[in-house]
KESETI-445625 format. One line per field, with one value per residue (C-alpha): z, y, x; residue number from 1; residue in one letter. Coordinates in Angstrom, 2 decimals. Example, Ala and Ser with C-alpha at 12.3 -4.5 7.8 and 13.67 -1.06 7.14 Angstrom:
<nodes>
z: c(7.80, 7.14)
y: c(-4.50, -1.06)
x: c(12.30, 13.67)
resi: c(1, 2)
resn: c(A, S)
</nodes>
This chain:
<nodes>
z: c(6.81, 9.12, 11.43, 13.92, 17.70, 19.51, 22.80, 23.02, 26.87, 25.04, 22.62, 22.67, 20.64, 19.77, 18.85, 15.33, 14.57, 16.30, 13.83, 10.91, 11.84, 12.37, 8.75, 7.42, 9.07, 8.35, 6.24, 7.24, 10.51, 10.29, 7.43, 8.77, 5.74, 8.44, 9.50, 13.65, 13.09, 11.90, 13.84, 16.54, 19.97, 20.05, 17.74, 18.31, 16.70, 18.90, 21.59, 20.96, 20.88, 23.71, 25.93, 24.71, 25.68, 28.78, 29.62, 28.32, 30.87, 33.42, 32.75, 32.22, 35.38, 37.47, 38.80, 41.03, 40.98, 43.54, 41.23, 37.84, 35.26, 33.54, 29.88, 30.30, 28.58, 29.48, 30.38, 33.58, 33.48, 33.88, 36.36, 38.56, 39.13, 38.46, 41.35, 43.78, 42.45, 42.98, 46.20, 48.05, 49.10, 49.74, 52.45, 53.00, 50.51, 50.96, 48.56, 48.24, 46.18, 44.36, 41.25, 38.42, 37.92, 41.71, 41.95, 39.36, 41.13, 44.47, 42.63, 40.43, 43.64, 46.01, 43.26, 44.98, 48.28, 51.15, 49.55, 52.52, 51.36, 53.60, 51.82, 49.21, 47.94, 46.10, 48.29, 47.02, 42.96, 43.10, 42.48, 45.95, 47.46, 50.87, 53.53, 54.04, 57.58, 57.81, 56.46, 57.79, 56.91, 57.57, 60.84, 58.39, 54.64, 52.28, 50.05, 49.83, 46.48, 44.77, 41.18, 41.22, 38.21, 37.54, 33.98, 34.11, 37.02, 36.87, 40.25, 40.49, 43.44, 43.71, 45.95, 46.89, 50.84, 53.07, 54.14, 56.69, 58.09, 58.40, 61.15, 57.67, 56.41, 53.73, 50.02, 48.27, 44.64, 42.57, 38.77, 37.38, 33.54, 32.42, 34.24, 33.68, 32.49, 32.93, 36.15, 38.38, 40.87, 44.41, 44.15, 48.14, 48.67, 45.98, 45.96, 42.54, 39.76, 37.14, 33.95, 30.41, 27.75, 25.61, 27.04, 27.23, 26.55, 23.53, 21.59, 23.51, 23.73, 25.97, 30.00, 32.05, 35.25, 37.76, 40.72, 43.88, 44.13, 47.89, 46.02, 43.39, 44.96, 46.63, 44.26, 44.70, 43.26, 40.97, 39.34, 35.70, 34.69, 32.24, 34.65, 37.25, 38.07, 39.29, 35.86, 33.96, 36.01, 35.34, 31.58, 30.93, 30.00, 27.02, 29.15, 26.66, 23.20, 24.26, 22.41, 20.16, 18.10, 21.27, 22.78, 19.52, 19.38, 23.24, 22.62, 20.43, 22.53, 25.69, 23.17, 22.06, 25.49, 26.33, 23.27, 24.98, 27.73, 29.86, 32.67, 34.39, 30.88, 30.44, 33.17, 33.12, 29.96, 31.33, 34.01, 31.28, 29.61, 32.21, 33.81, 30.59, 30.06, 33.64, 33.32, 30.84, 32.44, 36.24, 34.09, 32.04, 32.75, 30.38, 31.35, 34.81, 36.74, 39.78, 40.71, 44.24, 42.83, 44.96, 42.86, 39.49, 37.10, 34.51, 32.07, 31.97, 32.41, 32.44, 32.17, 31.57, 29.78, 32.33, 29.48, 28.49, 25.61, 23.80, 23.77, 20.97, 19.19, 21.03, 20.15, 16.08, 16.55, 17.80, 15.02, 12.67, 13.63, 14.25, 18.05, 18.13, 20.72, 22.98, 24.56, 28.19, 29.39, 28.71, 32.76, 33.88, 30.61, 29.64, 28.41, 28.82, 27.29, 27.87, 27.16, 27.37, 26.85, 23.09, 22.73, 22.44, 23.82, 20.29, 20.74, 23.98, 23.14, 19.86, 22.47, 24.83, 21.65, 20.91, 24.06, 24.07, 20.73, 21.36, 24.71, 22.62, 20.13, 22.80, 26.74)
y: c(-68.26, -68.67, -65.47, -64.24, -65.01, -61.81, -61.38, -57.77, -56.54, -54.50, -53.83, -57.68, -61.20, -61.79, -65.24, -65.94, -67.21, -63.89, -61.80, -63.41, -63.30, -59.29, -59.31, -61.45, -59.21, -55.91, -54.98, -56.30, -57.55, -60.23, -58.71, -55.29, -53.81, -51.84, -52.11, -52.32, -49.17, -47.53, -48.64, -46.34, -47.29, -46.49, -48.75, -52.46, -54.26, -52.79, -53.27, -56.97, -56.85, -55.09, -57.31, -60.26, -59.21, -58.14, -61.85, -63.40, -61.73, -62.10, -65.66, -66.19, -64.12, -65.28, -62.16, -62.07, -60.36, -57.44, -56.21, -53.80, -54.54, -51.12, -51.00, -47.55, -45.66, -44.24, -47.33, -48.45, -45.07, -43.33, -45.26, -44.15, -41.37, -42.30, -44.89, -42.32, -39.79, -42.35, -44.32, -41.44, -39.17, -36.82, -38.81, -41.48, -44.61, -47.07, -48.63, -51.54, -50.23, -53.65, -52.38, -49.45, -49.70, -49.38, -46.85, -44.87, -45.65, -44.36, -40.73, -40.25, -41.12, -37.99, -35.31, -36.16, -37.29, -38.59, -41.42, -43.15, -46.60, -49.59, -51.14, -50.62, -53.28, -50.73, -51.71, -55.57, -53.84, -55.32, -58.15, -59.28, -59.27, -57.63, -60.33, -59.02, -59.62, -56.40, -54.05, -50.94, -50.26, -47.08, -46.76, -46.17, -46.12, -45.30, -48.40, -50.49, -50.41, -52.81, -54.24, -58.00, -58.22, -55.76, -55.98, -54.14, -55.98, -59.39, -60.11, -61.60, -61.88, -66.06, -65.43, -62.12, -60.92, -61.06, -57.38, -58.49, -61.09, -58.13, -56.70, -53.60, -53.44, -51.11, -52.54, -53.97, -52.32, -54.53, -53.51, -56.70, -55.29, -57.91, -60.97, -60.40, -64.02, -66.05, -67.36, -66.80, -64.09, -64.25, -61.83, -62.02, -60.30, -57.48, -54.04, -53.30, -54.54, -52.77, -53.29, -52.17, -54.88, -54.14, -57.49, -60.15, -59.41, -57.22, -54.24, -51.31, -48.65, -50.82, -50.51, -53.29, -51.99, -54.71, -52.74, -53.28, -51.99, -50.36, -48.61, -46.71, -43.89, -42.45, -39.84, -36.67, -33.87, -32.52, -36.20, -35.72, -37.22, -39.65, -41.25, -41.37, -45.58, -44.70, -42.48, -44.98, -47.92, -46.13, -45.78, -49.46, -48.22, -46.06, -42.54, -41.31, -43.08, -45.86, -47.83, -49.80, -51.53, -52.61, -53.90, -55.83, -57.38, -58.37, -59.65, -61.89, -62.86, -64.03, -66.50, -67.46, -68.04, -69.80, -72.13, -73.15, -73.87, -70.67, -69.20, -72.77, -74.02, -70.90, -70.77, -74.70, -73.77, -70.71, -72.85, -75.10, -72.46, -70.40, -73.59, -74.01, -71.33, -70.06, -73.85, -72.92, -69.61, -71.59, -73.94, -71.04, -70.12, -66.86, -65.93, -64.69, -63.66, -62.01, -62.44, -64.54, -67.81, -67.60, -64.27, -64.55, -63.63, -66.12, -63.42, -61.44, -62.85, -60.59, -61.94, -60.86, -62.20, -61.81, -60.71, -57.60, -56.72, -59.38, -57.72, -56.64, -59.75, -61.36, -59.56, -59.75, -63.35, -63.38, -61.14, -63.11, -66.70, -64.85, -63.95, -60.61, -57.48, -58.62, -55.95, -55.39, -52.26, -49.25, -48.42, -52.07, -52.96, -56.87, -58.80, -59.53, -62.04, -61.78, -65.04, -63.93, -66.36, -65.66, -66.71, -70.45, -73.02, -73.22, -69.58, -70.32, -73.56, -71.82, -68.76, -71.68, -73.45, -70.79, -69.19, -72.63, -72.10, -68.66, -69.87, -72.29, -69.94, -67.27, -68.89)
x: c(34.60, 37.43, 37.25, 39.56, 39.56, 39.26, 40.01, 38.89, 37.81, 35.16, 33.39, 34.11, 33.20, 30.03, 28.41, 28.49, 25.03, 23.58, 26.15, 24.83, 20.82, 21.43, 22.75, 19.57, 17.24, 18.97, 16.44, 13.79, 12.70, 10.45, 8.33, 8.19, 9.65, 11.87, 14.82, 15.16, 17.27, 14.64, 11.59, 9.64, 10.57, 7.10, 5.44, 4.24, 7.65, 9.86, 7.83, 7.83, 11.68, 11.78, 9.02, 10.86, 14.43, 13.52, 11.27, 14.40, 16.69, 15.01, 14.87, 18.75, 19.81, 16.74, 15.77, 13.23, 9.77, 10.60, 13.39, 12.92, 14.95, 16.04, 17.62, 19.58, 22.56, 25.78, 27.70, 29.40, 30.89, 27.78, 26.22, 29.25, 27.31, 23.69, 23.67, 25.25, 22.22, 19.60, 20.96, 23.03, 20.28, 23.67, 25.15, 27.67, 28.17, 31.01, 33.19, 35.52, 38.00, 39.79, 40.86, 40.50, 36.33, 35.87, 38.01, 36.49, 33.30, 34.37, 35.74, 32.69, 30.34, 32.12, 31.13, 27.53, 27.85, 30.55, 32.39, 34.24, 36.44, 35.50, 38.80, 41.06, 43.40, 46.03, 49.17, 48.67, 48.96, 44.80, 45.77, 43.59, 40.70, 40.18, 38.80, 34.74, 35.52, 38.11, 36.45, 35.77, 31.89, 30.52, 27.94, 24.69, 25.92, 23.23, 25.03, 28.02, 29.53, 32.10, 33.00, 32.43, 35.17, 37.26, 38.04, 41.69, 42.94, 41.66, 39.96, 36.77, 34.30, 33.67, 30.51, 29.69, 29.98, 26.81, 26.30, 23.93, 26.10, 28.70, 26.16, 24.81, 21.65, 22.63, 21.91, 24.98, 25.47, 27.70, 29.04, 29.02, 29.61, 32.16, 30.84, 27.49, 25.58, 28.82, 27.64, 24.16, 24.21, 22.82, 19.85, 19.43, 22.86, 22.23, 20.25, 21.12, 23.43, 24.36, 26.46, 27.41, 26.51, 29.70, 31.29, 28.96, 25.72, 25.87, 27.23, 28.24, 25.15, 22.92, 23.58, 21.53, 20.56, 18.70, 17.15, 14.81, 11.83, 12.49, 15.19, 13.14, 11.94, 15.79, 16.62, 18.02, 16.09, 18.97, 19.02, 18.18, 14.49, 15.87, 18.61, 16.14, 15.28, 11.77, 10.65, 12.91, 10.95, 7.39, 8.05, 9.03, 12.39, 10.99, 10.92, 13.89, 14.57, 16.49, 19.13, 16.64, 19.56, 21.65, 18.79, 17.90, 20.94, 21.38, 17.89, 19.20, 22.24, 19.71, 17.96, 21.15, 22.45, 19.25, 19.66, 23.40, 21.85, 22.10, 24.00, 24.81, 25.86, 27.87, 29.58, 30.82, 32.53, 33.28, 35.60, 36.92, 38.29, 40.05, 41.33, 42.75, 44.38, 45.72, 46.96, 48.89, 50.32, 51.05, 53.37, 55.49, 58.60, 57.89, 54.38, 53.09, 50.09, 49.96, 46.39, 45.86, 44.53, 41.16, 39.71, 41.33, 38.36, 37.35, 36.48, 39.34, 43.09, 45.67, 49.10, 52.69, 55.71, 58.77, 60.84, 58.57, 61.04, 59.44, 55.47, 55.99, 56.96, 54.49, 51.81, 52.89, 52.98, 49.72, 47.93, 49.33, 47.94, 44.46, 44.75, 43.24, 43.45, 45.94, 47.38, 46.87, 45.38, 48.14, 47.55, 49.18, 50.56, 51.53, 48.75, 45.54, 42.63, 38.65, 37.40, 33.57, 31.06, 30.66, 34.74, 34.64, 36.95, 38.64, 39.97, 41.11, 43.45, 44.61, 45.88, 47.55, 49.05, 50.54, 51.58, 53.93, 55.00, 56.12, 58.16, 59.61, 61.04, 61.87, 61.60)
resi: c(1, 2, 3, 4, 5, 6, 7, 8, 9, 10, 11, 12, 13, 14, 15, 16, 17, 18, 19, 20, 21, 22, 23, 24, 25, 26, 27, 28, 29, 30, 31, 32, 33, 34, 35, 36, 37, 38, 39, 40, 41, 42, 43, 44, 45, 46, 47, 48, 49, 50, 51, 52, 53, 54, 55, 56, 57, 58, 59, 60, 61, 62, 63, 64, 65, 66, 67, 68, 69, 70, 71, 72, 73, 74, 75, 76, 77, 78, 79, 80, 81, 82, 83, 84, 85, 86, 87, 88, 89, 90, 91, 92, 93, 94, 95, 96, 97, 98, 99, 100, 101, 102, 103, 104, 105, 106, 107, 108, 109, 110, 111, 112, 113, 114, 115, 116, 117, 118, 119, 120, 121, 122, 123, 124, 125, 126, 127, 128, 129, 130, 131, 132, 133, 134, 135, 136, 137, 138, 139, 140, 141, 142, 143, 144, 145, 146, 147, 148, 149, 150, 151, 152, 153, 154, 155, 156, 157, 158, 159, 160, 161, 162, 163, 164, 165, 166, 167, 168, 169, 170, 171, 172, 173, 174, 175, 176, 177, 178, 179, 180, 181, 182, 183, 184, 185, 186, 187, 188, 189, 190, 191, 192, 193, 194, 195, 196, 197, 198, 199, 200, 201, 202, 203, 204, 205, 206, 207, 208, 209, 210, 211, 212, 213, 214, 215, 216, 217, 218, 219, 220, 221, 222, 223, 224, 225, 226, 227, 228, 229, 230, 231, 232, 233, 234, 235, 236, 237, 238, 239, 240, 241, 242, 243, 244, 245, 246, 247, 248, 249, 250, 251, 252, 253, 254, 255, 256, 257, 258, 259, 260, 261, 262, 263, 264, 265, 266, 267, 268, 269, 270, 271, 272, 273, 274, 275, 276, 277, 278, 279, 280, 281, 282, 283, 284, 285, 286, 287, 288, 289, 290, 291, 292, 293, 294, 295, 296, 297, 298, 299, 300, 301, 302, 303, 304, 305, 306, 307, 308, 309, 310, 311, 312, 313, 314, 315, 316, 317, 318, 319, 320, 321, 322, 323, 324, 325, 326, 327, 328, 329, 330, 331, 332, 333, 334, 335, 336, 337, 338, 339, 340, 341, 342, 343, 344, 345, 346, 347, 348, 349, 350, 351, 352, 353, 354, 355, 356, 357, 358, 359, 360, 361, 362, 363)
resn: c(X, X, X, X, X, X, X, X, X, X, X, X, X, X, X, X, X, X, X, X, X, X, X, X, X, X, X, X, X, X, X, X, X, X, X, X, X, X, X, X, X, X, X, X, X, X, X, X, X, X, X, X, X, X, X, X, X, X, X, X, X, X, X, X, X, X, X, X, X, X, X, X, X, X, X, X, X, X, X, X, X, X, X, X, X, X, X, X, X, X, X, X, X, X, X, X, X, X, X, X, X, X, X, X, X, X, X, X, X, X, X, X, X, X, X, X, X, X, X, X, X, X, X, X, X, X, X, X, X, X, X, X, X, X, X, X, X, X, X, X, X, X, X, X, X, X, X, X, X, X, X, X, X, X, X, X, X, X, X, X, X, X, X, X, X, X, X, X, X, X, X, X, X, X, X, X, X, X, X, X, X, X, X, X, X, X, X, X, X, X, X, X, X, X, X, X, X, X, X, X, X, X, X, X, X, X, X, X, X, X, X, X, X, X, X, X, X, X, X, X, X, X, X, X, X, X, X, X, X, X, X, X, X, X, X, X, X, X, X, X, X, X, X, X, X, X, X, X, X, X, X, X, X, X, X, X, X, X, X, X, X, X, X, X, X, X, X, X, X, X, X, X, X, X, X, X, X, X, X, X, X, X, X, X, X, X, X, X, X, X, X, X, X, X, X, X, X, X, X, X, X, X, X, X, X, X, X, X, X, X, X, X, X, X, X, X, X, X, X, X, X, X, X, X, X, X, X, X, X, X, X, X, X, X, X, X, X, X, X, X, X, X, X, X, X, X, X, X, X, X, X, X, X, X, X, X, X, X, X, X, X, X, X)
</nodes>
């Protein structure tokens, strides 16, 4: 079967092989007689999913011992305000405000405590990255938020700042949802990481939330029990029902990823392909980005055709040679592409081939 390339920002692509061993095991998992769907998060097969996924994880994204890995729901969405509710303690957070996510972030977080912006990158369209070095921390912050890729916007942290180096001692609280496991992250600069799987980890349900243990215990008291990291931490993730199915399926994306070779594997192809196709946006006379070449994102690429009465065509053309989902986000319109890890180079130089055979007809 010849299936589509999809380009979606999420819900997004997910590798084939893992697709297909869902649909084997639908019924029965592993000679259960159960489905996963309908298993007890309680009962001894789940919890072998579940002890597995989570060993996995931790293996891909080399997270170290002093950090709890949470599986969660709500999304990155959520966690907007379940990080403020856990980390605040009602004062002042900071955030670095580089595109729609963080700004989201920085809204949600002043419904539950002072939510000052160290920088904001709005004047530039955020299509930039402010320099670490100017901005404008807060004296004692309770935590430093930003958005290590910002999905809509298409910046991407290349190495993330050195709070400490910046003269804070505050934790650093990245949303890493749609870079997550494309390339390793620098547990000594991070407090907590949190992201929805939706993009490359799994299907939307599951939210991944990597804390340390100094920052369990923070909560404010009108924090809700099951959003709470410490009774989440306690319970081994099973406090509330959690997203058994989501989990079950990411669990079967970290053995896949492990069987490519993991994160360092991932994100060498990871380069390849946005080399490849930013390569092929540089040299257009139709397309354009306006990212700053030092923090475009390698996972999502937004892009615009300088004749924008020709989306629509564009986007026709695209459906019909099997380029899927397009269509930038409706708040900056044009274009955009994720090329998540599941989305393999193929998909990639069928979107460049015919990108140039589109400027051909039209350029």
């Amino acid at each position: 079967m010849n299936r589509p390339f999809n380009f979606s920002a999420g819900p997004a692509v997910m590798p084939e092989e893992v697709l297909a061993q869902a649909a084997a095991e639908m019924l029965d998992w592993h000679g259960s007689g159960m489905s996963v769907m309908e298993m007890s998060h309680r009962g001894k097969e789940f919890g072998q999913i579940a002890t597995e996924a989570e060993a996995d994880l931790r293996e891909l994204l080399e997270v170290p011992s002093h950090f709890k890995l949470l599986f969660m729901q709500g999304g990155g969405l959520a966690e907007n305000a379940i990080v403020p509710l856990n980390l605040s303690r009602g004062e002042t957070a900071d955030f670095v405000v580089t595109g729609s996510w963080s700004q989201k972030s920085a809204q949600e977080a002043a419904r539950y405590c002072t939510a000052h912006e160290a920088a904001n990158t709005q004047s530039s369209g955020f299509t930039m990255l402010a320099d670490p070095a100017s901005w404008q921390l807060s004296k004692q912050p309770a935590y430093v938020h930003l958005c290590s890729n910002e999905t809509i916007n298409g910046v991407e942290y290349q190495a993330l700042p050195n709070l400490k180096a910046l003269g804070c001692d505050a934790p650093l609280v990245i949303d890493f949802s749609s870079h997550v496991a494309s390339r390793p992250v620098d547990w000594s600069r991070v407090g907590l990481a949190f992201g929805g799987a939706q993009k490359n980890l799994g299907p939307a349900g599951l939210t991944l939330v990597v804390v340390r243990d100094d920052l369990l215990d923070r909560a404010l008291p009108i924090c809700p029990s099951a959003f709470t990291y410490k009774t989440v931490a306690d319970n081994a993730s099973m406090y509330n029902t959690p997203p058994t199915y989501s989990i079950y399926i990411a669990g079967l994306v970290f053995k896949w990823l492990k069987r490519q070779g993991g994160i360092a594997a991932m994100e060498a192809r990871n380069i390849t392909k946005a080399e490849l196709l930013y390569g092929a946006i540089d040299s257009s006379a139709l397309y354009l980005n306006r990212v700053e070449k030092l923090c475009r994102s390698r996972m999502n690429v937004p892009f615009y055709l300088r004749d924008e009465a020709l989306n629509d065509a564009f986007l026709a053309g695209a459906r019909e040679r099997g380029l899927l989902q397009l269509k930038g986000h409706k708040s900056v319109g044009g274009m955009r592409a994720s090329i998540y890890n599941a989305l393999p180079i193929e998909g990639v130089q069928a979107l460049v081939s015919y990108m140039r055979d589109f400027e051909a007809q039209h350029g």
